[in-house]
C-alpha positions in Angstrom: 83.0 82.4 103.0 85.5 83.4 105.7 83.9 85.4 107.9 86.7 85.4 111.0 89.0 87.7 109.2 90.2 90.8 111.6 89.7 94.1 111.1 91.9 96.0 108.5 95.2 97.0 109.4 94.9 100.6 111.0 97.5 103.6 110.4 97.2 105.8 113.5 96.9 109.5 112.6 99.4 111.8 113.3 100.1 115.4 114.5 96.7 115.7 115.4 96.0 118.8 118.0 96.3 117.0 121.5 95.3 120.4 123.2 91.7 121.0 122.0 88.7 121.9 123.3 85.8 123.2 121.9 84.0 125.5 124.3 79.8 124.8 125.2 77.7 127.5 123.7 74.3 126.0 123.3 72.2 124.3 125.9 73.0 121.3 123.9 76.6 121.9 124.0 75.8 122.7 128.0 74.4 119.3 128.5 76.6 117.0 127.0 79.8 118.8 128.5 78.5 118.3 132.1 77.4 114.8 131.3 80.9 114.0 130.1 82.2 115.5 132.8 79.9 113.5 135.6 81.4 110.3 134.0 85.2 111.7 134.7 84.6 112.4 138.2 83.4 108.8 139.1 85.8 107.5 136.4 88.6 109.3 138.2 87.2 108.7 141.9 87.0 104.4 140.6 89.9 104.0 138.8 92.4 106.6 140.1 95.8 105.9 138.1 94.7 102.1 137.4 94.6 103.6 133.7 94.6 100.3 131.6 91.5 99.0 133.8 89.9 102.3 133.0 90.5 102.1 129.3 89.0 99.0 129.8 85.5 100.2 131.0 85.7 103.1 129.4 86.0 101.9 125.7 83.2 99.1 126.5 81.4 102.8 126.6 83.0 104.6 123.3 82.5 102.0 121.1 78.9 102.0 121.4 78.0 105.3 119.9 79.5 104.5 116.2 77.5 101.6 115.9 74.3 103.3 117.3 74.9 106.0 115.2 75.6 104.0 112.0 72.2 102.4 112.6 70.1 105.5 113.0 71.9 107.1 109.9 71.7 103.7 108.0 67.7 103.9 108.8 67.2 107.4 108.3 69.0 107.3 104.2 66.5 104.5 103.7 63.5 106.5 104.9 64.1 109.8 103.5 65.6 107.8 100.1 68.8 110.0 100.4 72.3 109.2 100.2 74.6 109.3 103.3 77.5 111.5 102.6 79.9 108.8 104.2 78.0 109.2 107.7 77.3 105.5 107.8 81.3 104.0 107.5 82.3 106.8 109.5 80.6 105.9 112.1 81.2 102.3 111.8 84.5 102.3 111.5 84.4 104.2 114.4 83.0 102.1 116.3 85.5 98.8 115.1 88.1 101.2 116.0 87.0 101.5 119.7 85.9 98.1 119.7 89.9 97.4 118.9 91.1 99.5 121.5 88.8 97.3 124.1 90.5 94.5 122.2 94.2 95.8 123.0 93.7 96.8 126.9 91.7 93.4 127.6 95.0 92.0 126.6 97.1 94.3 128.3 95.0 94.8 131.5 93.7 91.3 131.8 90.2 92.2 133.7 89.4 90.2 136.8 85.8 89.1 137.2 84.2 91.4 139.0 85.2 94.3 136.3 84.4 92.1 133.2 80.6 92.3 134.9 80.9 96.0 135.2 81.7 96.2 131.8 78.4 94.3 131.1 76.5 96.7 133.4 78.2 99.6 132.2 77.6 98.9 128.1 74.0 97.8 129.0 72.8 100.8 130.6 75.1 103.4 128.4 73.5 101.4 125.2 70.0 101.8 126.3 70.5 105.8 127.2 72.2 106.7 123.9 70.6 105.1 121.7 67.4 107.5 122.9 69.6 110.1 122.9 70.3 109.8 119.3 67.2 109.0 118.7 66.0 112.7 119.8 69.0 114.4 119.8 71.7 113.3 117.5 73.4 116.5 118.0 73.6 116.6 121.6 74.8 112.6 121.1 77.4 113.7 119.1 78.5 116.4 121.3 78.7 114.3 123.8 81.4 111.7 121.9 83.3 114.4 120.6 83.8 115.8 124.5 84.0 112.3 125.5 86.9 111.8 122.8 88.5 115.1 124.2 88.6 113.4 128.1 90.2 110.5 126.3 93.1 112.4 125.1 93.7 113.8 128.6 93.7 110.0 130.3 95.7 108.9 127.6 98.2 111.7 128.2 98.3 111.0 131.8 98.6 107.5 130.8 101.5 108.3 129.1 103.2 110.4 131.8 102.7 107.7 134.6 104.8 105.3 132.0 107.5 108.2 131.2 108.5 108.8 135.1 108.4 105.2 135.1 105.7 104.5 137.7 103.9 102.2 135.2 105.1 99.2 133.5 106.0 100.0 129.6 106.1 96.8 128.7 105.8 94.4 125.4 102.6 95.2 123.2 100.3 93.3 122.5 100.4 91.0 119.2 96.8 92.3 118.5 98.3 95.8 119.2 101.3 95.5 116.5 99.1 93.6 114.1 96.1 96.2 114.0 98.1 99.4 114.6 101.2 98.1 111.6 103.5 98.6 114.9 107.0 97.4 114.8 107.7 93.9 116.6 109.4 95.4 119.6 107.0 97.8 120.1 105.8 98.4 123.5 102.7 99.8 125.7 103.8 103.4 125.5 103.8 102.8 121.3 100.1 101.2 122.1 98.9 104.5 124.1 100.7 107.0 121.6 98.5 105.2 118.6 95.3 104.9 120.8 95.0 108.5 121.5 95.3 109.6 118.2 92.9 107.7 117.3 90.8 109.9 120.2 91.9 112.4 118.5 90.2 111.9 115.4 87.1 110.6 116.9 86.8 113.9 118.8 87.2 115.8 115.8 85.0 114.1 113.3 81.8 114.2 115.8 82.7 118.1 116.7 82.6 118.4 112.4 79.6 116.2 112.8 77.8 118.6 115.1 78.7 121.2 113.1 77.5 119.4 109.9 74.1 118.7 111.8 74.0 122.9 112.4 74.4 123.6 108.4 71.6 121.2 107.4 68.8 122.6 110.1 70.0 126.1 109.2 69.8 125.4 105.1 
């Protein structure tokens, strides 16, 4: 048994919306948007355009919710003797997704010390908090991914923009990079960020269809 093998080969979607935003209505929608928003400003304030140490931190964050969600749904099909409905790869592929883009930037951003222990700080205390959130409010949880997903897009956008005008590096990708995304040999950072962000952009979109599937099945 081989149990060292890397995640699958990943396709990166394509002409997904960049531009989207879907507006808080409910208190839950409220709270998760000004959460999500908190993070930004101190994201913003720390890393200012140091944007392949933020994707460091900052996917040590999104690739926890998958995997706490994947457990929660994993438990609840067992209790309540039901089948899924695809929640539980969803989620975890999710979270192997994120996991990858960690992966990719460690490589590309090559963390010094002291932020390889914020990372351990940060993932700690994140862990902990949403794994009670989903615990009592699985909608509001996955709210808050889907608006966290939607802040991605925007970094990686700026991301992108700072390696256009030339003011960051666009260097060689990562072999990680070109072996996980099916990315040409030659391919370089900007290639990396373009496949990254859609991926954000599904993410945001399947936990704003989550949120919405969460809605049908209280109101049925």
């Amino acid at each position: 048994m081989d149990l060292k093998t890397r995640p699958a080969p990943r396709t990166a979607p394509i002409n997904l919306p960049l531009n989207v935003h879907v507006k808080p209505k409910t208190v839950s929608d409220k709270v998760a948007f000004s959460f999500v928003r908190f993070l930004r400003f101190f994201a913003d304030r720390f890393f200012a355009k140091r944007y392949g140490h933020r994707a460091v931190v900052l996917e040590t964050v999104a690739a926890v919710p998958g995997m706490v969600g994947g457990l929660w749904q994993h438990l609840h099909a067992l209790r309540k003797i039901r089948d899924d409905e695809g929640w539980i790869r969803t989620l975890l592929d999710e979270a192997e997704n994120e996991r990858m883009h960690l992966m990719t930037f460690i490589e590309i951003a090559q963390p010094n010390g002291v932020e390889r222990f914020l990372i351990a700080v940060v993932q700690l205390i994140f862990y902990n908090f949403y794994f009670f959130l989903y615990l009592f409010a699985p909608r509001t949880a996955h709210r808050v991914v889907a608006y966290f997903e939607e802040e991605a897009v925007i970094s990686y956008t700026q991301y992108l923009e700072e390696i256009d005008t030339g003011r960051h590096e666009n260097g060689p990708a990562p072999q990680i990079a070109i072996d996980y995304w099916q990315l040409p040999e030659d391919a370089t950072l900007r290639d990396v960020v373009i496949a990254v962000r859609a991926d954000e952009a599904e993410h945001r979109d399947v936990n704003h269809y989550l949120v919405d599937e969460l809605d049908k099945r209280k109101a049925a």
